[in-house]
N, C-alpha and C positions, 0 to 999 in steps of 0.2 A: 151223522144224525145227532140233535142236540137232545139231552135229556133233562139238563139242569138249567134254571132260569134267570141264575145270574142276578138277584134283585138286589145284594146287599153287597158286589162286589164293584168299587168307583174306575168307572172304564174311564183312563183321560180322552180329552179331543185334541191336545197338541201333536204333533207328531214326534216330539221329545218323550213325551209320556206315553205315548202308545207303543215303543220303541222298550224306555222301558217296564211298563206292562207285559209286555210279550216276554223280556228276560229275566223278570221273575219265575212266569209261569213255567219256562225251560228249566230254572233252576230250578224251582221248586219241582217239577215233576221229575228230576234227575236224582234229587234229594228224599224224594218221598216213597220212587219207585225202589232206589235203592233201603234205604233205612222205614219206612212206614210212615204211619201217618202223623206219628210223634217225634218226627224226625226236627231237628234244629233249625230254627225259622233263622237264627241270626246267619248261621253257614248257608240257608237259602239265602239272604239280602247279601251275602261276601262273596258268594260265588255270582250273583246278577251284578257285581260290580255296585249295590248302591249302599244305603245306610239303612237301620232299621225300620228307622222313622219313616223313609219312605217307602215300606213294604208294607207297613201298616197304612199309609196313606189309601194306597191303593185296596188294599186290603184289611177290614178291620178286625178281620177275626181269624184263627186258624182254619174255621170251618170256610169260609169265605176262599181265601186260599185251594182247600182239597177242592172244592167244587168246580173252580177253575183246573183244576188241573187235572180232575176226574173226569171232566166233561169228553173229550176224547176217547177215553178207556171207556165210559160208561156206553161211548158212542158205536166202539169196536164191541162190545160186550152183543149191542143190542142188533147191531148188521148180521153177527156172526146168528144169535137167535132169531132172527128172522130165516135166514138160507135152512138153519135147521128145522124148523116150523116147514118148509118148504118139500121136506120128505115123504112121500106118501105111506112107507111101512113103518106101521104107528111105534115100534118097539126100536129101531133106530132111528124117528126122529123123536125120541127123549134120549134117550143118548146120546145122538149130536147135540144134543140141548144142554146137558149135563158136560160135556166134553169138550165145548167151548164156554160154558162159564166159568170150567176149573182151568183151562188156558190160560185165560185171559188173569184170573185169579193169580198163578203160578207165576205171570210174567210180571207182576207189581204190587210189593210190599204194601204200599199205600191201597190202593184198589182191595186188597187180602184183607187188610184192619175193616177196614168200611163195610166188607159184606158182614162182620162177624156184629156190627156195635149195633147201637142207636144212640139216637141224640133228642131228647124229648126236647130240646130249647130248641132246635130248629126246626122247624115248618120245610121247610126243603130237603135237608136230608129223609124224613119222615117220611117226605113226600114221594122221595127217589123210593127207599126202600117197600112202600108198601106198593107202587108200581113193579117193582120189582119181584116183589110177593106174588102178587095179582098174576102175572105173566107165570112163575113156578107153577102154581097152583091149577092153572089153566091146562100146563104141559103134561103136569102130575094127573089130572082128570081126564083127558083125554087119552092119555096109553092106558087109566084102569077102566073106563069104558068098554076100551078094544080088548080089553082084557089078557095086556099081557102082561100091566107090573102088578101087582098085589094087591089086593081092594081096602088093606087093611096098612095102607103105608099113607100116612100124612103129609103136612106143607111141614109140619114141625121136624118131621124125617129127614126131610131134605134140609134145611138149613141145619138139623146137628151135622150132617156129611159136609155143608160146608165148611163148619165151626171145625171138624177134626182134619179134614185135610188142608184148612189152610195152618194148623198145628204141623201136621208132614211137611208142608212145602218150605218154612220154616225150618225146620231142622234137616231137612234137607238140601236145601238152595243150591250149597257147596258143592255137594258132595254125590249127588246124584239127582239133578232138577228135574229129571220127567219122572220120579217114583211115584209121583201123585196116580200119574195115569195107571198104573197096573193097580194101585189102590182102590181106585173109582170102579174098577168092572172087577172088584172082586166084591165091593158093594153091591153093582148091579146086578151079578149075580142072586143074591139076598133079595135084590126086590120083583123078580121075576116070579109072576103068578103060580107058573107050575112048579118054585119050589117051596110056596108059603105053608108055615105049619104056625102055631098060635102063638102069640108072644107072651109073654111074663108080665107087661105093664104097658099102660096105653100109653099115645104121644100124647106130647105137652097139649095144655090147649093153647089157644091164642096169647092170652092172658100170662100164662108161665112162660113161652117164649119169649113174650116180650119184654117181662121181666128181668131172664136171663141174658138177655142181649143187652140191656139198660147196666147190670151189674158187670158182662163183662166190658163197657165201654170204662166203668167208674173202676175197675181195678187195675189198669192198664194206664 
């Protein structure tokens, strides 16, 4: 499933350029998945075998690039959230919900950077992300409905969990790559209704997360 719409990325019609189209995007997803999303576009064009010039040809912007090469991850992302939506006992499908988007997360440095930024210059990443919101949000409302997470846990909550475990999976990668998961359900634990007691300070609003997602794309 496609999520991204590809408007500002120049798809050739030769079949020399489609050819290498396609071996950028391997590289570049090889390059991204491994190093992030500020990974080296020139070691993307050297490892696709072409020159720079022609990576930008194809592609004029770094963001241009991710999109192409997130469109698959974003696509695995969204299959996996679907089958979990598909659970009828409301308390494990937000956990399979949460337990395939930190997957998916865990398997690709580039895909990690992405959930954590924004990009106010583009109009499509914007676009990704606040569907993406939309969809948490959704999931997040319906388990406190059923009432079993906590009626008092935001969308703001959920994206700091993702902001700090893709800091674990990072410093983990090496050295123990599924830590995340015992991480996440010791979270989950925390958000479950029967063990909520009052917190110290509300979530962010809208407005401050977005914020903070804006400041960490610019410090990075």
């Amino acid at each position: 499933m496609s999520i991204t719409q590809g408007q500002t990325a120049r798809v050739p019609r030769r079949r020399d350029g489609l050819e290498t189209h396609a071996k950028l995007i391997g590289s570049a997803q090889r390059e991204f998945a491994e190093r992030g999303m500020d990974a080296s576009l020139e070691a993307v064009a050297r490892e696709a075998g072409v020159a720079i010039g022609t990576l930008y040809r194809h592609f004029p912007t770094r963001l241009d690039l991710l999109l192409a090469v997130l469109d698959s991850r974003l696509g695995e992302f969204l299959d996996g959230a679907r089958s979990a939506l598909e659970i009828d006992d409301p308390w494990e499908r937000f956990v399979a919900y949460l337990e395939n988007l930190f997957r998916v997360q865990a398997g690709d440095r580039g895909f990690n950077d992405f959930l954590s930024r924004r990009f106010p210059g583009s109009a499509e990443t914007e676009r990704i992300h606040d569907l993406m919101c939309l969809q948490i949000a959704e999931v997040l409302a319906r388990a406190q409905e059923a009432g079993v997470v906590r009626g008092d846990i935001a969308l703001a909550d959920i994206v700091e969990l993702i902001w700090s475990n893709g800091r674990m999976i990072d410093a983990t990668r090496a050295s123990a790559p599924a830590a995340w998961h015992r991480q996440l359900h010791l979270m989950l634990d925390a958000y479950r209704a029967d063990r909520a007691h009052p917190l110290p300070e509300p979530a962010l609003t809208d407005a401050q997360l977005y914020d903070a997602m804006v400041r960490l794309s610019a410090s990075e």
